[in-house]
C-alpha positions as CSV (number, residue, x, y, z in Angstrom):
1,X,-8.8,0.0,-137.1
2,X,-11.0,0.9,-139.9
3,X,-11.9,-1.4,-142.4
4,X,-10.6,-0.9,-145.9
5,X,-13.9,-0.1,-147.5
6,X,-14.1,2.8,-144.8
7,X,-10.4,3.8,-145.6
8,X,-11.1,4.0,-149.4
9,X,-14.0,6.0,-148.9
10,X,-11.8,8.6,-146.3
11,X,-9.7,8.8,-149.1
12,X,-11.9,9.4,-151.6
13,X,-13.4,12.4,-149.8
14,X,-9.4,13.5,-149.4
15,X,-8.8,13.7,-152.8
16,X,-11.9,15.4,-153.6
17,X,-10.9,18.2,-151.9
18,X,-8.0,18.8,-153.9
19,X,-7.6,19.8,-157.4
20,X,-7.2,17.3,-159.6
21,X,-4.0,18.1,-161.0
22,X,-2.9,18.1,-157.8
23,X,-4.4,15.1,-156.3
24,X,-1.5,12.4,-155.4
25,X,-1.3,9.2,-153.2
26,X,-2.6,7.7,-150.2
27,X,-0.5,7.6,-146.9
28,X,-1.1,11.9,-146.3
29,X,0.3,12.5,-149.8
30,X,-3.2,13.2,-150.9
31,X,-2.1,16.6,-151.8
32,X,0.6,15.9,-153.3
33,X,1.8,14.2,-157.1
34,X,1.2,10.9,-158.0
35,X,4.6,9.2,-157.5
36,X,5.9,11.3,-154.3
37,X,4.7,7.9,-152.0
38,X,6.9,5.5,-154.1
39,X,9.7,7.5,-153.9
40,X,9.5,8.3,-150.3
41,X,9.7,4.6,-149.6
42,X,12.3,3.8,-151.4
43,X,14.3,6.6,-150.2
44,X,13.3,5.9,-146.8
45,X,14.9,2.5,-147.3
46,X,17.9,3.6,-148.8
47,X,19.0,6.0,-145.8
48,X,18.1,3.1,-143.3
49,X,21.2,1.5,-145.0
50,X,23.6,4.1,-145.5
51,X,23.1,5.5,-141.8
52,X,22.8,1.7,-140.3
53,X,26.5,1.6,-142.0
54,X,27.8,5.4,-141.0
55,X,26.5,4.5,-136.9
56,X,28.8,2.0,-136.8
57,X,32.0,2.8,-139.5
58,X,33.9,5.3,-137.2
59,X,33.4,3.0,-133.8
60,X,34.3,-0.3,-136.2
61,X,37.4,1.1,-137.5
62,X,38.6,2.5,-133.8
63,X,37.7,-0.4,-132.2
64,X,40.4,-3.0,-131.5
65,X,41.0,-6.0,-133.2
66,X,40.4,-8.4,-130.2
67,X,37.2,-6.7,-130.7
68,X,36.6,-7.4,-133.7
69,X,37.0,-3.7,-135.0
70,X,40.1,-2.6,-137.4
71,X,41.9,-1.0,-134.5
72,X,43.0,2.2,-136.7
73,X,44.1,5.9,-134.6
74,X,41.7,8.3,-134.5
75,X,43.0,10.3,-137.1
76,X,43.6,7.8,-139.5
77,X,39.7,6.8,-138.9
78,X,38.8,10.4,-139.4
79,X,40.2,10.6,-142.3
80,X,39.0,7.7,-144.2
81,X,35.7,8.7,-142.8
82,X,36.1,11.9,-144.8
83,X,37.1,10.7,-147.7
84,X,34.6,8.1,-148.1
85,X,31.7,10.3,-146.8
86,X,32.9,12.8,-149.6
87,X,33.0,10.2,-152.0
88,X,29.6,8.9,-151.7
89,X,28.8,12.6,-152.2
90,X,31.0,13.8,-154.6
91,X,30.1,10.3,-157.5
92,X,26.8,12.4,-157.2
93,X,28.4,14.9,-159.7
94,X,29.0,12.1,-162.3
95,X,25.6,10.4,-161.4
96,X,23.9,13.3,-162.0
97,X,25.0,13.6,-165.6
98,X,25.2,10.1,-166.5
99,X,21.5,10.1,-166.1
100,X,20.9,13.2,-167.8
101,X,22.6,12.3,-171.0
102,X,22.7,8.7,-170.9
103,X,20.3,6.5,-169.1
104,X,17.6,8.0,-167.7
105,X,17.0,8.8,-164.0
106,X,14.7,5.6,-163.1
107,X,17.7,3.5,-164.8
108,X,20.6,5.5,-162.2
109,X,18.2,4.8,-159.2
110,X,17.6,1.3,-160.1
111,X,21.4,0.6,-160.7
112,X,22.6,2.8,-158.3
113,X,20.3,0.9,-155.6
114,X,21.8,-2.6,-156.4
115,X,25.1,-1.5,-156.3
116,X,24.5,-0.1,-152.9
117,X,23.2,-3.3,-152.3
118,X,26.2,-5.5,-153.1
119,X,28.4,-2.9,-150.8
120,X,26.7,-3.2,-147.8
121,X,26.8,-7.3,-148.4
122,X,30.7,-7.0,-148.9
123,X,31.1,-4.9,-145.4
124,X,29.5,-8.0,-143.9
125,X,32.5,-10.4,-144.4
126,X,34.9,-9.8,-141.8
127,X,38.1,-9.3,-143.9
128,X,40.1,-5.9,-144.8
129,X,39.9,-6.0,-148.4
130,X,36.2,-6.8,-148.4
131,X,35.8,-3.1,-146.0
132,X,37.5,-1.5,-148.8
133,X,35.5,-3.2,-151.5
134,X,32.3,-2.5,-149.6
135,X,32.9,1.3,-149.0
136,X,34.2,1.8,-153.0
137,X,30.9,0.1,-153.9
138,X,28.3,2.0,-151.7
139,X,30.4,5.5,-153.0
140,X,29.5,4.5,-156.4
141,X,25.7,3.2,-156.3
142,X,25.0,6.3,-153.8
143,X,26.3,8.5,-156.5
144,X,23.7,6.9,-159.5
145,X,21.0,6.8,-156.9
146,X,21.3,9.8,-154.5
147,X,21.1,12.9,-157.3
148,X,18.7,11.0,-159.5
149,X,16.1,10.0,-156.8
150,X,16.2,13.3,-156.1
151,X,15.7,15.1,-159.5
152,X,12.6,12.1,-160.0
153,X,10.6,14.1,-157.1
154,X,11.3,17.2,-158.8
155,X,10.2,16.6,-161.9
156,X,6.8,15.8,-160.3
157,X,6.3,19.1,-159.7
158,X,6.4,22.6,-162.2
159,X,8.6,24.7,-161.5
160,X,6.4,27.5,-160.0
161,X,4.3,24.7,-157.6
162,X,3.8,26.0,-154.3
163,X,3.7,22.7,-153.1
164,X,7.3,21.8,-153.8
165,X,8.7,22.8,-150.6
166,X,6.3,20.7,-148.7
167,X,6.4,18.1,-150.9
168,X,10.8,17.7,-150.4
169,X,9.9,18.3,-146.6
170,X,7.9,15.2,-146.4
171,X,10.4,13.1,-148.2
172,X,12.6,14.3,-146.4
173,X,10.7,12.8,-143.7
174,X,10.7,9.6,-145.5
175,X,14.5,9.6,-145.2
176,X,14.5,10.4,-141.9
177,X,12.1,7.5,-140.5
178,X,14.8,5.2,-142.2
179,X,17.8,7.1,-140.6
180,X,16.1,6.7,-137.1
181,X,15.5,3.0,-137.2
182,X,18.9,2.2,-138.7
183,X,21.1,2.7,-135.7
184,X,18.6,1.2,-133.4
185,X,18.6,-2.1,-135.3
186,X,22.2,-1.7,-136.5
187,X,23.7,-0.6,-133.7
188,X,21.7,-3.4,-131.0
189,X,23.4,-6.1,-133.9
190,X,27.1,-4.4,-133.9
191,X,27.2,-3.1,-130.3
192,X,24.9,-4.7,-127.7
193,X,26.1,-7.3,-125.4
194,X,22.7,-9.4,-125.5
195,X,23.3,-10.2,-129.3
196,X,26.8,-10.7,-128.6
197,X,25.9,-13.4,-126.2
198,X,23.0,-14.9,-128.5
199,X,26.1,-15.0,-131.5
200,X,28.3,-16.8,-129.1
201,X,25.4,-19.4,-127.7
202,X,24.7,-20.0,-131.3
203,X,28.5,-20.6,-132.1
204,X,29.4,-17.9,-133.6
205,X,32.3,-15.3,-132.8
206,X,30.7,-12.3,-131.1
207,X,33.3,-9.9,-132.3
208,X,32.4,-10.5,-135.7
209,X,28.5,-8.6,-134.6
210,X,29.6,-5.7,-136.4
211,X,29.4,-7.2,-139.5
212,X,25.3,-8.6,-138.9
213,X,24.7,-4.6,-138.4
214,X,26.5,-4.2,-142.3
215,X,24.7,-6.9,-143.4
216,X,21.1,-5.3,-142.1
217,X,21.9,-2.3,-144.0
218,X,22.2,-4.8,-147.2
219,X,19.0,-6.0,-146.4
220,X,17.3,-1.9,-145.7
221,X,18.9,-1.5,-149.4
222,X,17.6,-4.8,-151.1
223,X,13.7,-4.0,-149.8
224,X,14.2,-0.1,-151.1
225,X,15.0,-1.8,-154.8
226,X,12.3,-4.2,-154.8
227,X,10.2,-1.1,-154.1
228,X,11.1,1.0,-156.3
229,X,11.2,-1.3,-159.2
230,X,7.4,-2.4,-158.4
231,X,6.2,1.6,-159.0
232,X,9.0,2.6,-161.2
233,X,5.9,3.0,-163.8
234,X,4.0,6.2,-162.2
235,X,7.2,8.1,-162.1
236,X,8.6,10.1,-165.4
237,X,12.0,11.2,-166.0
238,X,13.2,14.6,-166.0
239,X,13.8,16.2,-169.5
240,X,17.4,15.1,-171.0
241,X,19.1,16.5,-173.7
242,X,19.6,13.6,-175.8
243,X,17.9,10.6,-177.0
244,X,20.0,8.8,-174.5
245,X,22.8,7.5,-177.0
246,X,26.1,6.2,-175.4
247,X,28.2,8.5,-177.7
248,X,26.2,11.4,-175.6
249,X,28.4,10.8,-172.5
250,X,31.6,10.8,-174.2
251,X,31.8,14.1,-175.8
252,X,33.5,16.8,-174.8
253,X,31.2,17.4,-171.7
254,X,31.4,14.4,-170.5
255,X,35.1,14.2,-170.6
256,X,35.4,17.6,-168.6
257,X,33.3,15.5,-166.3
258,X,35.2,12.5,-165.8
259,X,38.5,14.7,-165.2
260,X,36.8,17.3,-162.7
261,X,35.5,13.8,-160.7
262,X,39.5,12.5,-160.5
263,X,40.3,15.8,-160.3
264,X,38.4,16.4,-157.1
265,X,39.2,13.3,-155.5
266,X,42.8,13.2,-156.1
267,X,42.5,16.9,-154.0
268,X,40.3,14.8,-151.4
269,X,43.8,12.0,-151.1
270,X,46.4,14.9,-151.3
271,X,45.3,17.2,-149.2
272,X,45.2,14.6,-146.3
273,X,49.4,14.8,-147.3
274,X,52.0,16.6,-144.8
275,X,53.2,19.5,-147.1
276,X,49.6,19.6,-149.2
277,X,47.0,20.3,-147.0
278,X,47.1,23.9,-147.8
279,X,44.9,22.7,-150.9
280,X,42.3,22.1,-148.4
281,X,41.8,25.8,-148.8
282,X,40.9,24.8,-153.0
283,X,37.5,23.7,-151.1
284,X,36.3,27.1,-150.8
285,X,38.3,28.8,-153.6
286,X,36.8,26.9,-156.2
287,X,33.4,27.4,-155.5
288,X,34.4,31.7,-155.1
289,X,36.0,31.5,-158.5
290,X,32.2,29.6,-160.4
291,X,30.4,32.8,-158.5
292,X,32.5,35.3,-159.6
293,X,32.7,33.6,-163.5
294,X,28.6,32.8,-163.7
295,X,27.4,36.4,-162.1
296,X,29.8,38.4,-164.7
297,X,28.1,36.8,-167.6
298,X,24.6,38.1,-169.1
299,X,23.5,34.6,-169.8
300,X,20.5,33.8,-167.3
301,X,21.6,30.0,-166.9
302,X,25.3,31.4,-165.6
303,X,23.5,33.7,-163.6
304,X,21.2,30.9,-161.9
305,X,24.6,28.8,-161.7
306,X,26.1,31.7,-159.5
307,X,23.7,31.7,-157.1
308,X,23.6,27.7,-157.2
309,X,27.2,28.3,-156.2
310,X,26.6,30.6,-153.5
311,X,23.9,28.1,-152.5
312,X,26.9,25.7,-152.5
313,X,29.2,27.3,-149.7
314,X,26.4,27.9,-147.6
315,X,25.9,24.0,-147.6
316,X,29.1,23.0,-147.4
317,X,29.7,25.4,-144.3
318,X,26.5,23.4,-142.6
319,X,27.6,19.9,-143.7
320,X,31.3,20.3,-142.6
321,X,30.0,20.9,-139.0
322,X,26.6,18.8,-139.1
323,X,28.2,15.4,-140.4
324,X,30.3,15.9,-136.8
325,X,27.6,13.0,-135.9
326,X,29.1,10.4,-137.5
327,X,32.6,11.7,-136.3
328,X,33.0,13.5,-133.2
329,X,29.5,13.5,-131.8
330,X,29.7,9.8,-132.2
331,X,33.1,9.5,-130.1
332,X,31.7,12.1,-127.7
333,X,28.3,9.5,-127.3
334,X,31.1,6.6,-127.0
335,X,33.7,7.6,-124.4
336,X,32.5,11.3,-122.3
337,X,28.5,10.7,-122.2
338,X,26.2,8.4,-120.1
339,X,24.7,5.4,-122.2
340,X,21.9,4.4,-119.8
341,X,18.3,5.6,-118.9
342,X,16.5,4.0,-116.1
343,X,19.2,1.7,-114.9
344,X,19.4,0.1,-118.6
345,X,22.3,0.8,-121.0
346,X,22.0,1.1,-124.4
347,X,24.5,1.5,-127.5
348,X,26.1,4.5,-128.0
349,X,25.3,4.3,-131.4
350,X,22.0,4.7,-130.7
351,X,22.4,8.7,-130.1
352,X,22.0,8.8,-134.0
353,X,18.7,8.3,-133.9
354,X,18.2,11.3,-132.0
355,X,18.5,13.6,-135.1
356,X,15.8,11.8,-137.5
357,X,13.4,11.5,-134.8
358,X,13.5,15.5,-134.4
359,X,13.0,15.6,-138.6
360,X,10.0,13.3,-137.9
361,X,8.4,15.0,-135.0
362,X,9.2,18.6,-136.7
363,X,9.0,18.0,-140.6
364,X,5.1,18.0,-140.8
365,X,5.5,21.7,-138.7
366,X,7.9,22.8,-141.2
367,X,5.7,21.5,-144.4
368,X,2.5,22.5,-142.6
369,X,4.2,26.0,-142.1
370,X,5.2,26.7,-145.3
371,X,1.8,25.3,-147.0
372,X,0.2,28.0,-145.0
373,X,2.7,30.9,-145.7
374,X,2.6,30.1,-149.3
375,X,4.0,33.3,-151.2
376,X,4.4,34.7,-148.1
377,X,7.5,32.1,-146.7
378,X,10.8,33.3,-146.4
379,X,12.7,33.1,-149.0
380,X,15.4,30.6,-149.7
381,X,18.7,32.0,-149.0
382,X,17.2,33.1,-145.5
383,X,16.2,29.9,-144.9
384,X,19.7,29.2,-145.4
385,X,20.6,31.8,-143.0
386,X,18.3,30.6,-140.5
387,X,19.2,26.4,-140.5
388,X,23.2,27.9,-140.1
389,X,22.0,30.0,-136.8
390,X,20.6,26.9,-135.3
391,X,23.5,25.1,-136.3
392,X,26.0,27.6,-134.7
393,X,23.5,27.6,-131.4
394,X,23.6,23.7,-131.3
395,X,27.5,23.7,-131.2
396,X,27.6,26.3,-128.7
397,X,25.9,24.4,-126.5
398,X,27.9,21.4,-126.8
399,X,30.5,24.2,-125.2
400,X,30.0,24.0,-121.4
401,X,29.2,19.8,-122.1
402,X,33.0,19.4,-122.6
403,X,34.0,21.7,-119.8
404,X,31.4,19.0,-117.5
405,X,33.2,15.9,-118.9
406,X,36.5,16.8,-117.0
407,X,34.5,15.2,-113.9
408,X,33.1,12.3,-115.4
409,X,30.4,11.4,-118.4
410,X,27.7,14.2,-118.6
411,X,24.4,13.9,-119.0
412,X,22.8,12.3,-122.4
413,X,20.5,15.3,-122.4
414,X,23.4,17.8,-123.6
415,X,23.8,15.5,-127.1
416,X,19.6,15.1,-127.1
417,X,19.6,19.5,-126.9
418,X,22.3,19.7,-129.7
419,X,20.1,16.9,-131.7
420,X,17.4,19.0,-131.6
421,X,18.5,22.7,-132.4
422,X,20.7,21.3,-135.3
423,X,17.4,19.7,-136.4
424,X,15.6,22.6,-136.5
425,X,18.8,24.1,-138.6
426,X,18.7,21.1,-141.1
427,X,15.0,21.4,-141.8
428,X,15.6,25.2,-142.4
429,X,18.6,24.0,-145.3
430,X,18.3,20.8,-147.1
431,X,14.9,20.1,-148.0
432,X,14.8,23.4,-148.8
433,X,18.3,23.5,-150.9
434,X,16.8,20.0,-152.8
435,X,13.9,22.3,-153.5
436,X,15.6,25.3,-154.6
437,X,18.0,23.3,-156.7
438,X,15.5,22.0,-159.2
439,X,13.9,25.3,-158.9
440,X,16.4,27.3,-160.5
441,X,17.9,24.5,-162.3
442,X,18.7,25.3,-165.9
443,X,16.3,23.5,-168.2
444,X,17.7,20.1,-168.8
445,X,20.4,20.6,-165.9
446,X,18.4,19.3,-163.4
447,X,20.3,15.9,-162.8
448,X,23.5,17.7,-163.1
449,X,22.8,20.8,-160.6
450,X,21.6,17.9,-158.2
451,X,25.0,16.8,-158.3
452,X,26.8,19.6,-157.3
453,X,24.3,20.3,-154.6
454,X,25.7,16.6,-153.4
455,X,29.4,17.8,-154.3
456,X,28.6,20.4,-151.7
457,X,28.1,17.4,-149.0
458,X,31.1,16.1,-150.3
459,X,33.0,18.9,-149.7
460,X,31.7,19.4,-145.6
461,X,31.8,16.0,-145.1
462,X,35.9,15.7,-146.1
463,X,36.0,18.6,-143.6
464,X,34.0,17.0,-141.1
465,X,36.3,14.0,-141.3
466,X,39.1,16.2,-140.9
467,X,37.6,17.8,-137.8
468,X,36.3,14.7,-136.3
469,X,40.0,13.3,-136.5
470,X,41.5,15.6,-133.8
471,X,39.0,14.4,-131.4
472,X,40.8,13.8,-128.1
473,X,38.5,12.5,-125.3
474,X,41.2,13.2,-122.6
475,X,41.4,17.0,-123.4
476,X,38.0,18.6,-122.2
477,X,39.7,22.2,-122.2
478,X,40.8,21.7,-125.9
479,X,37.5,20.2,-127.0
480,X,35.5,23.1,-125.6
481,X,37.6,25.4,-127.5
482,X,36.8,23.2,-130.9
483,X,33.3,23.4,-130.6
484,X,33.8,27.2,-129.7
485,X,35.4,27.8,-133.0
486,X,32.9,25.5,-135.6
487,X,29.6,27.4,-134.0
488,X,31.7,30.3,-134.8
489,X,32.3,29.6,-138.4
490,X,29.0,28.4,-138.6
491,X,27.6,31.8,-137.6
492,X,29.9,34.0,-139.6
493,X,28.4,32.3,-142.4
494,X,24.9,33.0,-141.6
495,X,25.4,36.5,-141.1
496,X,27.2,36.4,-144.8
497,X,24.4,34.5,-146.4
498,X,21.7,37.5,-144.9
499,X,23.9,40.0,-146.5
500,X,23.8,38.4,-149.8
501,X,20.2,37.5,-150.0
502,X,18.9,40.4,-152.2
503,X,22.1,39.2,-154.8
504,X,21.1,35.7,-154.6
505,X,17.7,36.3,-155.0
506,X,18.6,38.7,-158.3
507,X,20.6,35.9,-159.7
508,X,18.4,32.8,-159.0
509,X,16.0,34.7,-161.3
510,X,18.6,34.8,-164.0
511,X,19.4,39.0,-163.9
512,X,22.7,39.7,-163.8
């Protein structure tokens, strides 16, 4: 190992190279802003605890009480899965404008972070109400911290930067270092028999294990706080439009806000109703109506809002069949697919890491790639296009996997192939859409447009709860025919967002 003198002086020769307004940190962000480093640690932290928790929530609640688990049916699983899931997402939409008009975006992170915190610490006592408590908190601290984090590595940047894309695809890396470790150490603390029995020699009950894998996500959560609040001083906010008085939130704005929030999560409850869940179809109508409304108008900010919209069903398309891996993917790993290598078993749990270790070995491909493209790249709604072709492919192979299970548990290597093309799909869409988002942001939107961009998540991931709640491991045949029909959908939507490109592209720059 070099010594730090030597490493100081490779680093100095780095920056050097590099312009000075664009000379950043250490740690390969020497070409990027001052600031992007912090921020990718603390994110990076932050994921480790929400996917420690999402590896284990749908196998905790299914699992049987003599287990230690909550023993809820499938569906009933799947469908607090998706509401919670669309939760944390959709509190981005509030989050979002609470910092733009009221606190600041360093303030949302920081408060956001700690209330995370205090969720994943609740999950860890082993009673019903404090599961409840524990999910309510993490859906409100993830919706303070998620869109604000986000719009702080933004504002880093100007908004013609041809280093933004690269920049979001290496924090995105930073995310997805956290998300790969998290169901290893997680998942060995819920799941695996060798801390069970450590637990029981140490005289406690070994069913209770899947609370010491919530209680590590606390832990992930409390180290990405101390971290940020240590370098919260190189970061700036992004521009707000008031001086940050509390009388800003409560105008009429902020009230439409507050009742759009209920609004959308009393749909979320009712649509889960026997004789409401046609207003499931609200999910997609809703976003068609904001298109239609922002790309008739003449104003350039409604114009960049339609094609934020349009942006919008493109991701919520990709998220309702992507977040299958905390739902079906995650029952397929558990009860149809091999958990051993070697002669050694491991947790199913651990399949989760399969996707962030893809963003990892990939992401410096993708950011290298479009560095070197530059004006050149494709643009962003056929990146969109592409990520949603990779998607459809992964599914499609997940096709003949269910037809094998019929004779037995198949081979791990059919989840590790799906892992990796709906990598390659991701990397193509959400670093890109956080890019793109506070790109075309209206000025002083930026907190706010980040927070539909997460109600867009919200939206796939109720749908992906819903989906994931008809899984039924002793139905092959029917299985096969369900991941027929979501790489389907998923590719009738990439062959819709290629047709629309020259629109989007037309509105994004605010021409009507």
């Amino acid at each position: 190992m070099a010594s730090g003198n030597a490493q100081e002086s490779t680093d100095e020769r780095l920056m050097s190279a590099v312009a000075p307004e664009q000379r950043g940190s250490v740690m390969g962000f020497a070409s990027q802003p001052r600031g992007l480093s912090t921020l990718y640690f603390t994110e990076l932290w932050e994921r480790f605890s929400y996917y420690g928790m999402r590896a284990l929530l749908t196998l905790f609640m299914v699992a049987p009480a003599a287990e230690g688990g909550l023993g809820f049916a499938t569906p009933t699983a799947g469908s607090i899965y998706g509401t919670y899931t669309m939760a944390v997402y959709l509190l981005a939409l509030p989050g979002g404008f609470i910092a733009d008009r009221l606190i600041g975006a360093k303030r949302s992170v920081l408060i956001g972070g700690t209330t995370i915190a205090a969720g994943h610490y609740a999950l860890a006592w082993p009673s019903s109400t404090t599961f409840y408590l524990g999910l309510v908190l993490i859906a409100i601290g993830t919706g303070l911290f998620k869109p604000n984090i986000s719009a702080l590595v933004g504002a880093l940047y100007s908004r013609d930067d041809t280093r933004r894309d690269a920049g979001f695809s290496l924090f995105y890396m930073g995310i997805n270092i956290g998300a790969f470790f998290a169901p290893l150490i997680t998942g060995f603390l819920a799941q695996s028999g060798t801390f069970k029995g450590w637990l029981a020699a140490a005289g406690y009950n070994p069913a209770h294990s899947w609370h010491w894998g919530f209680g590590a996500a606390g832990v992930g959560m409390t180290i990405s706080m101390l971290l940020f609040a240590r370098r919260a001083r190189d970061l700036k906010d992004p521009d707000v439009t008031s001086s940050g008085s509390p009388t800003s939130f409560f105008g009429r704005q902020g009230v439409v806000m507050i009742v759009v929030t209920i609004g959308l999560l009393a749909l979320a409850f009712l649509s889960d109703i026997t004789g409401f869940r046609w207003m499931r179809w609200l999910f997609i109508a809703l976003p068609l109506i904001g298109i239609a409304y922002g790309a008739s108008r003449q104003d350039p900010d409604a114009n960049r809002m339609a094609a934020v919209g349009v942006y919008f069903l493109a991701a919520m398309v990709f998220w309702a069949i992507f977040e299958q891996a905390g739902s079906t993917l995650t029952l397929f790993a558990d009860t149809l697919t091999r958990t051993d290598f070697l002669g050694l078993s491991f947790p199913s749990s651990w399949f989760q890491s399969a996707n962030p270790i893809f963003v990892i070995l990939l992401t410096p491909l993708a950011a290298g790639l479009w560095m070197k493209l530059g004006d050149r790249q494709p643009s962003s709604p056929v990146k969109f296009g592409l990520g949603l072709v990779f998607l459809a492919g992964s599914f499609l192979l997940m096709v003949p996997a269910a037809n094998y299970a019929a004779d037995g548990r198949v081979s791990p290597l059919w989840l590790l192939g799906l892992y990796f093309l709906f990598t390659v799909g991701e990397l193509m869409l959400s670093p890109v859409g956080l890019s793109t988002m506070t790109r075309i942001a209206p000025s002083r939107m930026s907190g706010q447009v980040l927070g539909l961009w997460f109600l867009a998540a919200a939206f796939g991931n109720k749908i992906a709860g819903d989906i994931g709640g008809a899984f039924a491991a002793n139905d092959p045949d029917a299985l096969a025919l369900s991941f027929l029909a979501q790489a389907a959908l998923v590719a009738v939507a990439a062959a819709l967002m290629f047709a629309v490109t020259p629109i989007v592209k037309r509105l994004s720059d605010g021409e009507s």
